[in-house]
N, C-alpha and C positions, 0 to 999 in steps of 0.2 A: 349890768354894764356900767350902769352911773357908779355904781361902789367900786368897781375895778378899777376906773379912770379915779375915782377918789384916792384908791390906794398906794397907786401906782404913784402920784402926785405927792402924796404922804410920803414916802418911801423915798424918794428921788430928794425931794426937801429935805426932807432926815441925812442921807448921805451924804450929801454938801453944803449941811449948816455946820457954816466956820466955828460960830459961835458955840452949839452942841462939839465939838470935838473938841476945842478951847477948856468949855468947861469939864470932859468925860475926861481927858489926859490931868488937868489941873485937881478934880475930884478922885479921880485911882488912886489909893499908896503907891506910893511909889517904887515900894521892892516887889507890890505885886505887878509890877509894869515891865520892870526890870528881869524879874523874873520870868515870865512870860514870852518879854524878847530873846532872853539866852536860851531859855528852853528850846525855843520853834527853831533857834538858829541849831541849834544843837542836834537836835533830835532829825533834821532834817539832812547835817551833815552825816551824819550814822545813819540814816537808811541808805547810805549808800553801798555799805557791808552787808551782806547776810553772815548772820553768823551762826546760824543753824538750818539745818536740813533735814528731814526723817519722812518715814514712809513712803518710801521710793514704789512707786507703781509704773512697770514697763520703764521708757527709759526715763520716766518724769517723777521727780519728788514731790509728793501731796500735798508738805504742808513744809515750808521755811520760816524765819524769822527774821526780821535785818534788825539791827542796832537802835533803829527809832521806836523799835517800840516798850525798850528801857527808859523812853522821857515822853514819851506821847500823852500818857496817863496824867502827868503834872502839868502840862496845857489845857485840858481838857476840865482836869479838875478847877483851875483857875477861871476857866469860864462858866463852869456850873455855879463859884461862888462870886461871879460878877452877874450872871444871870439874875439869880436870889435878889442881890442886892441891888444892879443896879437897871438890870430887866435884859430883857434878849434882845432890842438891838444897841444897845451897850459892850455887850459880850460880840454881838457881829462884827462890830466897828473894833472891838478889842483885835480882832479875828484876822482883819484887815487891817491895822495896824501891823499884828506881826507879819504877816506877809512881806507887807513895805520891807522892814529892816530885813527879813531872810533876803529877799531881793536885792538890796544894795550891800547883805552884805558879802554875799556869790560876789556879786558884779565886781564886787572893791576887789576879793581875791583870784579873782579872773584876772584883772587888769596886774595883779603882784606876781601871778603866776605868769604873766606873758613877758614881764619881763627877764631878759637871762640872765646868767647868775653864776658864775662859778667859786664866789666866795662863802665862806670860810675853806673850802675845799672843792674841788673839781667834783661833779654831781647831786652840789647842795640843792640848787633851785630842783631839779630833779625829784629830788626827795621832798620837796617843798609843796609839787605837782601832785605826787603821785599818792602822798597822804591826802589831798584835798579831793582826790578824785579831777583835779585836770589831766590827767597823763596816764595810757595805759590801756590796756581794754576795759572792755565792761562798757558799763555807763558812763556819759559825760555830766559832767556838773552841770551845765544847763539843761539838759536833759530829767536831770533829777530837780532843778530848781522848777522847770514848768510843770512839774508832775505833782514835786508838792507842792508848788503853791496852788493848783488848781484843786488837788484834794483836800488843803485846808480849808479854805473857801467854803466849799460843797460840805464836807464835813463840820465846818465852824458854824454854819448856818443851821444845818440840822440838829446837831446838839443844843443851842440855844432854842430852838423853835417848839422840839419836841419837847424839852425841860421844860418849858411855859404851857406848853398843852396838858404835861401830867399833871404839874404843880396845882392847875384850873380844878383838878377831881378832887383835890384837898379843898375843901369849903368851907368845914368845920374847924380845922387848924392848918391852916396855909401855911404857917411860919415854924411847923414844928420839926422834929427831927429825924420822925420817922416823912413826912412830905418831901425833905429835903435828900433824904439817901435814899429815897426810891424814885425822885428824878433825875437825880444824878445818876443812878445806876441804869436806867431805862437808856437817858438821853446818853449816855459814856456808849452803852454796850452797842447803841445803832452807831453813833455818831462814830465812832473806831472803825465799825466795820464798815463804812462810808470810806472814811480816811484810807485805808489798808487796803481797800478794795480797789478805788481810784487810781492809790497812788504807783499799788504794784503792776496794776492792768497798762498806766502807760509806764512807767520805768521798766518794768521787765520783762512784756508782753510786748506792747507798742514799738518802744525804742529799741531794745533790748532782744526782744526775744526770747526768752530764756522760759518762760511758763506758759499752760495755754490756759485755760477757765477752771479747772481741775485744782490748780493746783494755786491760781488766785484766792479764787474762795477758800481753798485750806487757810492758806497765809493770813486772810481777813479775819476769818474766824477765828483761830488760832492768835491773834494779834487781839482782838477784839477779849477773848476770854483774859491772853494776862496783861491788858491795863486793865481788864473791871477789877481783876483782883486786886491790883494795885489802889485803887478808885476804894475799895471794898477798906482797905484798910488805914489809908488817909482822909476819906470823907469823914470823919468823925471828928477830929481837928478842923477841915475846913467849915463843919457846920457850927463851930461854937466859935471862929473866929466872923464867921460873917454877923452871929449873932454879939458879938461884941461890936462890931463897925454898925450895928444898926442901935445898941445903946448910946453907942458915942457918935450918933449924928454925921459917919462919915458919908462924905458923900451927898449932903441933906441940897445944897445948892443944885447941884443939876437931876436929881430927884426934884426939885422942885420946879426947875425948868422944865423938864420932860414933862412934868403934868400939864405945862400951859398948853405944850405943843402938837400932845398923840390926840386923835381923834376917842381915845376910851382909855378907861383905866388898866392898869396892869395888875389881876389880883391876886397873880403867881406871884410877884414880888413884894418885897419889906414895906409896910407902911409906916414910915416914921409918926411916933406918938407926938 
């Protein structure tokens, strides 16, 4: 009990030290920051399309596909190599950071969509609406916003948590290549089926309607297999890019802070020589 209450206090400190996010934002390159943000904003406005269907059982399709899961792979990957490098909860906080911006930036095009419009043409704002997912049947854009951000979340936690658990069975070489694409590949193929799971049970089960358990778990899975593939075939790039950020000291500042402040080491990730 004494170690839960320790953790839990560890945990809570971690979340809202200024100072740690200060230095995790000022330590990230910055196009992997940037990129990151577009990705989540992106990938989240596309799941609002399905854009496939197949395996129709009775009057229900088994397995669909929406739009996010053409970029969901490139988040995911970014946090397996912020994981490595600058440890899991780095990549959490990464995690919840992009949230943040998906969040404001619904909300901003919420507020552009409410207002009326009938310039350059009669029906402009209309169309304005009705590509964002404000207008129209289906799904509402907040709807899809509470669904992914609740699956990122859930999902963003899990992939960092379990990429530190595999990473821990490499002992021998922690830092190697084959350590790093078998926890990437582990923590991708759960952590998807988290995300896909989540996010279609409330967007098109919950809110929606449109699926019952059947035909989730297809989606999930089905979503889950083609980002690994995607993962399967960019994680080879991302492992020699993180091993260049761990020659060239990026990052070494709040790697170094992190170490005053966890209660134990992290020996899933990079130790700087």
């Amino acid at each position: 009990m004494k170690h839960l209450i320790l953790w839990v206090e560890d945990t809570l400190e971690w979340l809202f030290d200024r100072q740690d996010w200060k230095m995790l934002l000022r330590s990230l390159p910055a196009v992997v920051v940037a990129l990151f943000a577009v990705t989540t904003v992106a990938m989240n406005l596309s799941a609002n399309k399905i854009v496939w269907s197949g395996l129709k059982i009775g009057e229900n399709y088994f397995i669909s596909i929406t739009g996010g899961v053409f970029l969901s792979w490139a988040v995911f990957l970014i946090m397996d190599m912020v994981t490595k490098t600058f440890g899991a909860k780095a990549a959490i906080k990464l995690n919840f950071f992009g949230a943040a911006i998906n969040t404001i930036t619904i909300v901003f095009l919420g507020i552009i969509a409410s207002i009326p419009s009938e310039f350059p043409f009669p029906g402009a704002s209309a169309s304005f609406d009705v590509v964002f997912g404000f207008m129209g049947e289906g799904v509402k854009h907040w709807q899809i916003l509470l669904s992914s951000t609740i699956a990122n979340v859930f999902s963003g936690i899990s992939n960092a948590l379990i990429n530190v658990l595999v990473g821990r069975l490499f002992t021998k070489n922690p830092d190697g290549k084959t350590a790093f694409i078998t926890r990437s590949y582990i923590s991708t193929m759960i952590g998807q089926f988290v995300d896909n799971f989540i996010f279609t049970a409330l967007a098109f089960s919950f809110f929606a309607r449109y699926y019952g358990f059947v035909t989730i778990t297809g989606m999930a899975i089905l979503g889950a297999i083609i980002e690994l593939v995607c993962e399967i075939i960019f994680s080879p790039v991302a492992y020699h890019k993180c091993r260049k950020w761990q020659k060239e000291g990026v990052g070494r500042d709040y790697f170094e802070y992190c170490k005053k402040m966890e209660l134990s080491d992290d020996p899933a990730r990079f130790e700087y020589k």
